[in-house]
Rosetta silent file (secondary structure, phi, psi, omega in degrees, C-alpha in Angstrom):
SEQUENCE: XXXXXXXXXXXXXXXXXXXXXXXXXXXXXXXXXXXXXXXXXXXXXXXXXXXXXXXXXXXXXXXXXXXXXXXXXXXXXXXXXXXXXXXXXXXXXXXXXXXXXXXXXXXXXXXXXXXXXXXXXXXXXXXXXXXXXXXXXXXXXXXXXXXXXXXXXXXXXXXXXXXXXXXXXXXXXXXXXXXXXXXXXXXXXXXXXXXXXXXXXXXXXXXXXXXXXXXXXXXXXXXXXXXXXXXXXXXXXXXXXXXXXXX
SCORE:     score description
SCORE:     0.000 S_00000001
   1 L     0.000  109.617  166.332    9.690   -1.666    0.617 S_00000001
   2 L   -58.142  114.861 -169.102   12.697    0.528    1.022 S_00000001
   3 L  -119.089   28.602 -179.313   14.141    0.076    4.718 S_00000001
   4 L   -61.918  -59.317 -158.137   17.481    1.870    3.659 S_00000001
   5 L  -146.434  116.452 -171.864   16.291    5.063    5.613 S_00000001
   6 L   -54.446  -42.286 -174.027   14.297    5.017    8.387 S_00000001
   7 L   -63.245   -2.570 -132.099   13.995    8.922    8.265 S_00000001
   8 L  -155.956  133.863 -179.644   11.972    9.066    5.072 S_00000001
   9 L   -35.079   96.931  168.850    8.717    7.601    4.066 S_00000001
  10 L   -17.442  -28.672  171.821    8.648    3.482    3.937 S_00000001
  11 L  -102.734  109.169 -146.650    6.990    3.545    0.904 S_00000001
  12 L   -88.933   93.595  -94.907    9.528    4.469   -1.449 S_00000001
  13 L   153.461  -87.393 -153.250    6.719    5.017   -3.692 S_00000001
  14 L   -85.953   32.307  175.583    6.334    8.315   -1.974 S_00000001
  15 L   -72.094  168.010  164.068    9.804    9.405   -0.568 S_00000001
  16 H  -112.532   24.082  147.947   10.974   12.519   -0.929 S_00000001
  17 H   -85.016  -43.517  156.775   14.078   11.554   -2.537 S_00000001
  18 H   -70.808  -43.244  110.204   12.015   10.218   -5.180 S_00000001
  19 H    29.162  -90.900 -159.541    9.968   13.052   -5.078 S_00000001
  20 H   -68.422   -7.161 -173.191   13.072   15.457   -5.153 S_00000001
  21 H   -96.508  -33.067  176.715   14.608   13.371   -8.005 S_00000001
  22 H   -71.066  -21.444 -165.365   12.048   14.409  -10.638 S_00000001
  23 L   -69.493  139.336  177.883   11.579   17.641   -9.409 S_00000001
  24 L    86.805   -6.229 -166.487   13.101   20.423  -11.448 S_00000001
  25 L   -82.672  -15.940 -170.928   13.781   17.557  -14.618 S_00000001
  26 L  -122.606  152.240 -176.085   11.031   20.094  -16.495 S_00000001
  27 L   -74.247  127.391  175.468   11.001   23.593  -17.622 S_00000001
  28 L   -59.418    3.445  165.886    8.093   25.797  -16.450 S_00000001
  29 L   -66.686  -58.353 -168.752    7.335   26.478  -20.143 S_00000001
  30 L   -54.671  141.972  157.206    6.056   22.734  -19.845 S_00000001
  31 L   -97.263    6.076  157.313    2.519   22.046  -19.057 S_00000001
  32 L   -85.890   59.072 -136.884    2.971   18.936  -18.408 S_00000001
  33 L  -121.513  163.871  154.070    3.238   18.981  -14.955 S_00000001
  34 L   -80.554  170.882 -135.978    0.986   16.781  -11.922 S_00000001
  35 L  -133.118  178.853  119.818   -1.988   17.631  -10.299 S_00000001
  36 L   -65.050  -34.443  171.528   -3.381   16.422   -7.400 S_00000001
  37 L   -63.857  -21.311 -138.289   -6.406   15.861   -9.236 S_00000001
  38 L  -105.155  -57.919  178.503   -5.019   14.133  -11.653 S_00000001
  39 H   -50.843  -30.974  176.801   -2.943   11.775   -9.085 S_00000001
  40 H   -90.669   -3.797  169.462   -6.277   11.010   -7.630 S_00000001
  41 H   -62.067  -74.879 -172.744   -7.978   10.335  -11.464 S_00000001
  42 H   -60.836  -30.012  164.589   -4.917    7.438  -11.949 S_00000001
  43 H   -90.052    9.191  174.732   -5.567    6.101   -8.661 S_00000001
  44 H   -79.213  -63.604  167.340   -9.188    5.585   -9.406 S_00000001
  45 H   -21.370  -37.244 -168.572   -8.025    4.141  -12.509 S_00000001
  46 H   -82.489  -54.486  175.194   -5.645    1.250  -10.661 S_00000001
  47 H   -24.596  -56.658 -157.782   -8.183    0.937   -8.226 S_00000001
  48 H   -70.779  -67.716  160.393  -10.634   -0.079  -11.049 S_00000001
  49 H   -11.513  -79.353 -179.103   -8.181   -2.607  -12.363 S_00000001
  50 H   -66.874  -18.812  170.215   -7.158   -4.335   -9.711 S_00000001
  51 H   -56.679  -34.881 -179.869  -11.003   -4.711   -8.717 S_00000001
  52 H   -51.128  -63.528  159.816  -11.177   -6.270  -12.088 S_00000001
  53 H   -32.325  -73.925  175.393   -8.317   -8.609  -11.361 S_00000001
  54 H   -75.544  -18.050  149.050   -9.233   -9.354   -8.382 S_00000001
  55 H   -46.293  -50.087  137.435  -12.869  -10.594   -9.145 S_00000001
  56 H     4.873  -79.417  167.991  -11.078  -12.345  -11.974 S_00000001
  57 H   -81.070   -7.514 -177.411   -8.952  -14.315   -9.333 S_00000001
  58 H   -83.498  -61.379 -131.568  -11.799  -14.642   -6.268 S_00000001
  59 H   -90.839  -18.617 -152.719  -13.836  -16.105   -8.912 S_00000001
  60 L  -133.240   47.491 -179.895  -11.094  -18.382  -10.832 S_00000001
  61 L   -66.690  122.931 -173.721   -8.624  -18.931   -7.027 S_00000001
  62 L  -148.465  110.949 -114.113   -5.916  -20.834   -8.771 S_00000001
  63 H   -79.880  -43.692 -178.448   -3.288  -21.741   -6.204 S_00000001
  64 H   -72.500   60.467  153.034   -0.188  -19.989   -8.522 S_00000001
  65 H  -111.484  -34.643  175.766   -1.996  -16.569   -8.324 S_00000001
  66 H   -51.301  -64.818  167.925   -0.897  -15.882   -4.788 S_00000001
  67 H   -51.345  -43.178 -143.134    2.856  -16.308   -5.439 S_00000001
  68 H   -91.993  -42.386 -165.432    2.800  -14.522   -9.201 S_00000001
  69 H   -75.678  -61.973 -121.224    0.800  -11.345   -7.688 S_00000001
  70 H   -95.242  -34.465 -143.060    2.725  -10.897   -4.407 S_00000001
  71 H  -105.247  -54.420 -146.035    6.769  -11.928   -6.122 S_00000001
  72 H  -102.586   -9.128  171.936    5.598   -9.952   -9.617 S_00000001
  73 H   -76.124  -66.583  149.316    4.219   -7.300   -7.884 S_00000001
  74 H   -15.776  -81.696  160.322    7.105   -6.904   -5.640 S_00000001
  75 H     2.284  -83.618  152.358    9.056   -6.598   -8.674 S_00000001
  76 H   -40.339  -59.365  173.194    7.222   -4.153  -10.259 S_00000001
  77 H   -43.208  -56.415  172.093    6.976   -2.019   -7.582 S_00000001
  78 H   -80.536  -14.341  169.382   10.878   -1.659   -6.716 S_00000001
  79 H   -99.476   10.070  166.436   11.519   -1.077  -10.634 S_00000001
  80 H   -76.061  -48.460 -157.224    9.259    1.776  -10.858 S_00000001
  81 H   -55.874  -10.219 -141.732   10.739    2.831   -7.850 S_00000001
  82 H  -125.174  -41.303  164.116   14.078    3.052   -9.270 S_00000001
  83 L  -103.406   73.595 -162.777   12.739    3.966  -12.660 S_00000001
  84 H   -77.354  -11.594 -179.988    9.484    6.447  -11.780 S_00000001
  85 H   -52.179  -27.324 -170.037    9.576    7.419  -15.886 S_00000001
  86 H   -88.909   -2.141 -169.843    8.069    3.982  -16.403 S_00000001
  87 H   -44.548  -54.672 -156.084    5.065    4.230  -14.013 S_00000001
  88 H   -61.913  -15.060  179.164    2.106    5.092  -16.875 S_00000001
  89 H  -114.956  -14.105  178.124    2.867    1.142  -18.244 S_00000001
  90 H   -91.703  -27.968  166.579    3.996   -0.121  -14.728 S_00000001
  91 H   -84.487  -38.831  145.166    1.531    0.763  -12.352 S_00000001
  92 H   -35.055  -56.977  168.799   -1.370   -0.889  -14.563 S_00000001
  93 H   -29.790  -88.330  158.000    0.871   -3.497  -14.978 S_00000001
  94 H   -10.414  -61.722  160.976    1.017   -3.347  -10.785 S_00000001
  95 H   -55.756  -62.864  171.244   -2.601   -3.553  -10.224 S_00000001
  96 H   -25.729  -83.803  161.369   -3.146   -6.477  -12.299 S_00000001
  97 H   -22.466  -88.009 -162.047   -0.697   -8.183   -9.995 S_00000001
  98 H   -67.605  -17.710  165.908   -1.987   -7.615   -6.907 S_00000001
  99 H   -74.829  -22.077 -176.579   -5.179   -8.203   -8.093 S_00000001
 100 H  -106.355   23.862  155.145   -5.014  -11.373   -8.569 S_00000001
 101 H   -66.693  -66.987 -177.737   -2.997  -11.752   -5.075 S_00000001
 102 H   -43.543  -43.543  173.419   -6.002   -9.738   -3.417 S_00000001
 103 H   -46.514  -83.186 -179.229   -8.242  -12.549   -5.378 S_00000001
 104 H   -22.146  -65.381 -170.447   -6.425  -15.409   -3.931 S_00000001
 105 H   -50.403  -65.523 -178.105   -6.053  -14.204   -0.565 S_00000001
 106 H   -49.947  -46.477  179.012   -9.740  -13.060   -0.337 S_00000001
 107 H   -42.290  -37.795 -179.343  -10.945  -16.452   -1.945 S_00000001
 108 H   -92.214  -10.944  161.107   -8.997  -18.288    1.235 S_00000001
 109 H   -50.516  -88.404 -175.142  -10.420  -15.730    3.589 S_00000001
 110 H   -10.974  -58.013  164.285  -13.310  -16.294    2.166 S_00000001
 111 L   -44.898  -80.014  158.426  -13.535  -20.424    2.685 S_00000001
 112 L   -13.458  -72.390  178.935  -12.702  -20.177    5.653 S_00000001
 113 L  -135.598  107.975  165.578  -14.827  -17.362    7.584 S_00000001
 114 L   -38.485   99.481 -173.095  -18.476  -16.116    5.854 S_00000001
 115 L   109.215  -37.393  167.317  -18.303  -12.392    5.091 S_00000001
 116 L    -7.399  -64.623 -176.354  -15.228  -11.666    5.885 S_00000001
 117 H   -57.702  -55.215 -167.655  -14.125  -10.147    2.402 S_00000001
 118 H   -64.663  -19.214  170.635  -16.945   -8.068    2.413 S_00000001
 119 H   -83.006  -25.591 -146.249  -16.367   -6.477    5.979 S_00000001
 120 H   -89.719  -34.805  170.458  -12.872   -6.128    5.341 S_00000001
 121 H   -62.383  -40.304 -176.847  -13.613   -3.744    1.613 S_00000001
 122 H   -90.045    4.358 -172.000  -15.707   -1.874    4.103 S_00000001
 123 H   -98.854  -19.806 -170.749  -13.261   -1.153    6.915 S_00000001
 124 H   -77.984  -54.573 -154.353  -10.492   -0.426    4.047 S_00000001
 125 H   -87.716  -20.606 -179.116  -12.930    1.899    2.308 S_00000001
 126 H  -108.807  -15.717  141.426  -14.089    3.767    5.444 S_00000001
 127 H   -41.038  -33.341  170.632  -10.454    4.126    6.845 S_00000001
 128 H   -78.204  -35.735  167.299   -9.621    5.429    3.846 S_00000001
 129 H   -56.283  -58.495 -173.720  -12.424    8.002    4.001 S_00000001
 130 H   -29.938  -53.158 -166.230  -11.676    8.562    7.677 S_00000001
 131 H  -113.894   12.910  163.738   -7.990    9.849    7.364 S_00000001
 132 H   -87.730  -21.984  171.401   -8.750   11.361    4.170 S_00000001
 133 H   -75.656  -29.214 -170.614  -11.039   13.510    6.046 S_00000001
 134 H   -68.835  -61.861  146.855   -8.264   13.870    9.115 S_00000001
 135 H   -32.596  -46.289  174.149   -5.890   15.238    6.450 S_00000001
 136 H   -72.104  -33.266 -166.359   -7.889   17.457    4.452 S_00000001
 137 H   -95.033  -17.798  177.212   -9.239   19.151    7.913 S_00000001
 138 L    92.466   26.279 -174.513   -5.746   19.401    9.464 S_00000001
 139 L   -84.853   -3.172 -170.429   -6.524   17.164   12.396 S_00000001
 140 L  -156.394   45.008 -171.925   -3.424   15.651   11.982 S_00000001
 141 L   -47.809  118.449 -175.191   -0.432   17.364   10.637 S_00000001
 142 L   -69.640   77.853  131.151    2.500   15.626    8.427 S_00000001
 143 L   -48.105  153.228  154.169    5.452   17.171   10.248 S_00000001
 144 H   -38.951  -84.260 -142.887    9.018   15.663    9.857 S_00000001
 145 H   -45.683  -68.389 -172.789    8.995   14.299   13.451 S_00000001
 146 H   -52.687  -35.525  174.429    5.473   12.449   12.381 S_00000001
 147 H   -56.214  -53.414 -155.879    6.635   11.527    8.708 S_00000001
 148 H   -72.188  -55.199 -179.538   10.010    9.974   10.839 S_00000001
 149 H   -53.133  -33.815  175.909    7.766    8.023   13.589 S_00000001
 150 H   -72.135  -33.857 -153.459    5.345    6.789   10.943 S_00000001
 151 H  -117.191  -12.502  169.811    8.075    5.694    8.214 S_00000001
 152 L  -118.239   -8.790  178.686   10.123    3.922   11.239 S_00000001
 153 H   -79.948  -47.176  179.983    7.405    2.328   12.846 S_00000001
 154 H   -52.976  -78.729 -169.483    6.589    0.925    8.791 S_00000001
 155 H   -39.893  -86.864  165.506   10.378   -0.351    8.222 S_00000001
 156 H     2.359  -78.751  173.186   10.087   -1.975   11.935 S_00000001
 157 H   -21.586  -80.540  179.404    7.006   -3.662   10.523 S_00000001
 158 H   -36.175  -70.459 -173.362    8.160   -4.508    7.083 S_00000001
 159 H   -32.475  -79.857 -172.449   11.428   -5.675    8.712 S_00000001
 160 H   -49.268  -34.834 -150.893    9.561   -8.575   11.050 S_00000001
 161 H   -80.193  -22.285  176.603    6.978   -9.678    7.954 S_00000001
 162 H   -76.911  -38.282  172.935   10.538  -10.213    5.849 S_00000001
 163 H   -62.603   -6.625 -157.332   11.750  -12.430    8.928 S_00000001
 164 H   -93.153  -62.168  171.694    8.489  -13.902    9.236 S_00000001
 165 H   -14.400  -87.639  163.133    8.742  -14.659    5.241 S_00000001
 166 H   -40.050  -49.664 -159.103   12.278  -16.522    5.464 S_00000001
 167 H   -87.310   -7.695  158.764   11.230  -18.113    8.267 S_00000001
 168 L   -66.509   -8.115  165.073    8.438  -19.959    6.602 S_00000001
 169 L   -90.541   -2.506 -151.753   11.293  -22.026    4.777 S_00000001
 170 L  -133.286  -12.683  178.602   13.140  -22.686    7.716 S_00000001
 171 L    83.959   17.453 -174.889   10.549  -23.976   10.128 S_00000001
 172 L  -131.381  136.353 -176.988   11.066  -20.789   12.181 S_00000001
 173 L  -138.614  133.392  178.598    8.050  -18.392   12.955 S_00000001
 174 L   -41.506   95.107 -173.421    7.650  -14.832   14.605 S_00000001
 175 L   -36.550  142.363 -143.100    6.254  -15.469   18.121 S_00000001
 176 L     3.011   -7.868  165.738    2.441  -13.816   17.902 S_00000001
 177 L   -33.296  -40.078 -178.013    2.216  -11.980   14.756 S_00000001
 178 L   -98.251  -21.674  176.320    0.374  -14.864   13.779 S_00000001
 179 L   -54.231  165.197 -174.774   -1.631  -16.005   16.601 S_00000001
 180 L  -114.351    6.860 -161.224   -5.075  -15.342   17.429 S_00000001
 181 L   -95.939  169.409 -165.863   -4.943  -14.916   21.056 S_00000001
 182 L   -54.848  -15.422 -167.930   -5.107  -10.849   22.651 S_00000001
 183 L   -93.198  -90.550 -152.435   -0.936   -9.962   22.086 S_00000001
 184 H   -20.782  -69.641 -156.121   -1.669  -11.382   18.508 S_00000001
 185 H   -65.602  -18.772 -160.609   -4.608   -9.536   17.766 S_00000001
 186 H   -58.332  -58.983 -150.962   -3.028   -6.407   19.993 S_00000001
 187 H   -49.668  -62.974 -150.744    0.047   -6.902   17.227 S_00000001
 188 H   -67.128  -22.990 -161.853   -2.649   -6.653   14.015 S_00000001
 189 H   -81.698  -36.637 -179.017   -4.589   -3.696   15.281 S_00000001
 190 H   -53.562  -58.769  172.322   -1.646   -1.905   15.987 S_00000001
 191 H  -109.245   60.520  145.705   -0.288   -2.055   12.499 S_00000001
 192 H   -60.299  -58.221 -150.213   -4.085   -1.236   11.190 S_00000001
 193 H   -73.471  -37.902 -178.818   -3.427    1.797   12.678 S_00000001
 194 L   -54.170  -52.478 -160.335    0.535    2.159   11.388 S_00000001
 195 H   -62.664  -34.242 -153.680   -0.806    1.646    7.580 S_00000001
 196 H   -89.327   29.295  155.285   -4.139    4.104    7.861 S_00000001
 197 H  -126.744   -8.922  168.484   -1.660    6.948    9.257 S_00000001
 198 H   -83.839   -7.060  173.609    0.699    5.919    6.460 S_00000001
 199 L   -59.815  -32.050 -163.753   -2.085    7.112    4.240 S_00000001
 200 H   -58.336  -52.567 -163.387   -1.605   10.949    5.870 S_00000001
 201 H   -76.909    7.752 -179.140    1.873   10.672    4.140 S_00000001
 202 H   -90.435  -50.399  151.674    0.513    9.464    1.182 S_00000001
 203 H   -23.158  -88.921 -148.698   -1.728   12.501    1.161 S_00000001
 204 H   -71.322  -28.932 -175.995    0.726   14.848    2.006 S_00000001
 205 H   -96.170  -14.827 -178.996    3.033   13.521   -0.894 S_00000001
 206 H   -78.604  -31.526  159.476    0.598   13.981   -3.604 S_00000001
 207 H   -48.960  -45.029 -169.319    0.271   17.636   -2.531 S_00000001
 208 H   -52.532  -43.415  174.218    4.351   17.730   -2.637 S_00000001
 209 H   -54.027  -46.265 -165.453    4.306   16.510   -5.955 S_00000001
 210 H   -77.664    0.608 -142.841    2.024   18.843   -7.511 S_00000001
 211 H  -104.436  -41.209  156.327    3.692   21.657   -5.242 S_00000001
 212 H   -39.533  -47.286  177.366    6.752   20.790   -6.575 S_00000001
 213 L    76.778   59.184  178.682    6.194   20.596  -10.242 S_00000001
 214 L   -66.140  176.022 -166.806    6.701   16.549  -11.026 S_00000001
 215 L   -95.797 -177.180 -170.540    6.480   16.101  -15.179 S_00000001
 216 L   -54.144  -61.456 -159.843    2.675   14.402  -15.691 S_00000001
 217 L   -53.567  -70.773  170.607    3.784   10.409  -15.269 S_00000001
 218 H   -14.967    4.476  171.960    4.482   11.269  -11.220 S_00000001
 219 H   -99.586  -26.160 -170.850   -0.124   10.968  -11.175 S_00000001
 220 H   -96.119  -48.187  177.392    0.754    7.538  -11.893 S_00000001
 221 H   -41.116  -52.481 -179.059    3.904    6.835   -9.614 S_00000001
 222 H  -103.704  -28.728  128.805    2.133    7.721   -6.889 S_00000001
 223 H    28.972  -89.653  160.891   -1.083    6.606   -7.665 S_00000001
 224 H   -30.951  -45.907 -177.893    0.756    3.454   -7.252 S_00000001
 225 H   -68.394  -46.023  168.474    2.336    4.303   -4.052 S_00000001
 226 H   -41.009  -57.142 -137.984   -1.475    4.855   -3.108 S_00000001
 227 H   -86.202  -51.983 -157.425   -2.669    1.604   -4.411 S_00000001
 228 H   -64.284  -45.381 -161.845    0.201   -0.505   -2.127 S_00000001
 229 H   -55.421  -45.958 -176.420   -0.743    1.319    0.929 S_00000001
 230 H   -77.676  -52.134  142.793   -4.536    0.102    0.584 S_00000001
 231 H    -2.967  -55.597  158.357   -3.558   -3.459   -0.158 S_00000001
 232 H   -83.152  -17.775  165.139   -1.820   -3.744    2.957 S_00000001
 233 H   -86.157   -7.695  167.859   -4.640   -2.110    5.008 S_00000001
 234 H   -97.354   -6.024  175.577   -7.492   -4.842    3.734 S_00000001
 235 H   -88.260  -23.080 -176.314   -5.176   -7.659    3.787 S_00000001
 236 H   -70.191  -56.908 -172.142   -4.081   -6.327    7.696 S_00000001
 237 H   -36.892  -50.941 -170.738   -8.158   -6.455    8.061 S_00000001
 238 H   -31.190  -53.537  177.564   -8.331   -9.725    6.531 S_00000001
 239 H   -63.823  -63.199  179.058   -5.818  -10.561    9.072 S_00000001
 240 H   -34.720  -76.715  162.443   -7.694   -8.976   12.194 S_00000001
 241 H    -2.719  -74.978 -177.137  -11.010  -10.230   11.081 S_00000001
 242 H   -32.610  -78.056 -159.171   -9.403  -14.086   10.906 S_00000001
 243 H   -59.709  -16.454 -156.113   -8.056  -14.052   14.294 S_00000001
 244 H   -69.719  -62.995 -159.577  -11.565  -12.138   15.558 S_00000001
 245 L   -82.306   17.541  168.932  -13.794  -15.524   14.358 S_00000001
 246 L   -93.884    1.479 -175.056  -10.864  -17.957   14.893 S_00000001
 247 L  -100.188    0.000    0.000  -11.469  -17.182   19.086 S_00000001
């Protein structure tokens, strides 16, 4: 997660510097240009994957899947970002990873609290519906000032969960983030709500793209950019969920 600049979308997936760096690299003789449809084709595609993946790891929870998806994933993620030419072999690549994080994770959900996984795919999947409808109807408009509040509210996030990270080596841990008691849970719903409004801008950048004239491989960058955002809203369920049946 890029937290270089707060003004700009958190997911540098979807910035518009990345955005703005492809733009114009093709002639308007080319037809190779993105779609929206198209962006939403490849992220059915990842989608598909990582479901793959992750049944793969829920069914086979093998304790190095956790580390290898979230650290190779990571990985992946910032060298697409930095390279978006490479997306059509890197964002497959990407799902795989995280699928078999999302395995892992759900499998220890799973143990743990009955059902869980399965409410969490449906609160993911009707969130997703939700502010895909809020977007499409205009109920919610990506201005700058909201693209700045939404993308600084994200870094802010991002920002604690890397101190939180480090501080799991160090014996030092982020006072309620983790807890189950009402500021805890207060903390998770609130950034429910931060990821499912970072979806607007994910929305809103797939239009940009195609508006814009990215070359073809941009259906797969962000695609990708897509895929991280819903990953972090079912594992933030996961998280909600937890604390709901650990009181």
């Amino acid at each position: 997660m890029n937290l270089n600049n707060l003004t700009k979308s958190k997911n540098p997936m979807l910035s518009d510097a990345n955005i703005n760096k492809v733009s114009g690299a093709i002639t308007k003789s080319d037809s190779q240009l993105m779609t929206v449809s198209g962006a939403a084709t490849k992220t059915l595609i990842l989608v598909s994957i990582l479901l793959c993946t992750t049944l793969y790891s829920y069914q086979n929870p093998l304790s190095i899947f956790m580390p290898i998806g979230a650290l190779g994933g990571a990985a992946v993620y910032f060298l697409t970002s930095f390279k978006p030419h490479l997306a059509p072999t890197t964002a497959p690549i990407y799902a795989v990873l995280k699928g078999l994080f999302v395995g892992a994770v759900s499998a220890s959900y799973a143990a743990a609290y009955g059902g869980i996984v399965f409410q969490a795919v449906s609160l993911t999947m009707a969130t997703l519906l939700a502010m895909l409808i809020v977007y499409q109807t205009g109920l919610i408009k990506v201005t700058q000032k909201f693209r700045m509040g939404v993308s600084m509210a994200v870094g802010a996030i991002m920002i604690v969960y890397l101190i939180s990270w480090i501080g799991s080596f160090v014996g030092f841990q982020v006072p309620f983030i983790h807890e189950s008691g009402p500021i805890g849970i207060g903390i998770t719903v609130v950034i429910i709500g931060v990821a499912a409004l970072n979806l607007l801008l994910d929305f809103d950048n797939f239009e940009k793209g195609e508006q814009r004239q990215s070359p073809k491989f941009m259906e797969w960058y962000f695609a990708m950019g897509l895929l991280f955002t819903l990953v972090w809203l079912y594992v933030e369920f996961l998280r909600l969920l937890g604390k709901l049946q650990r009181d």
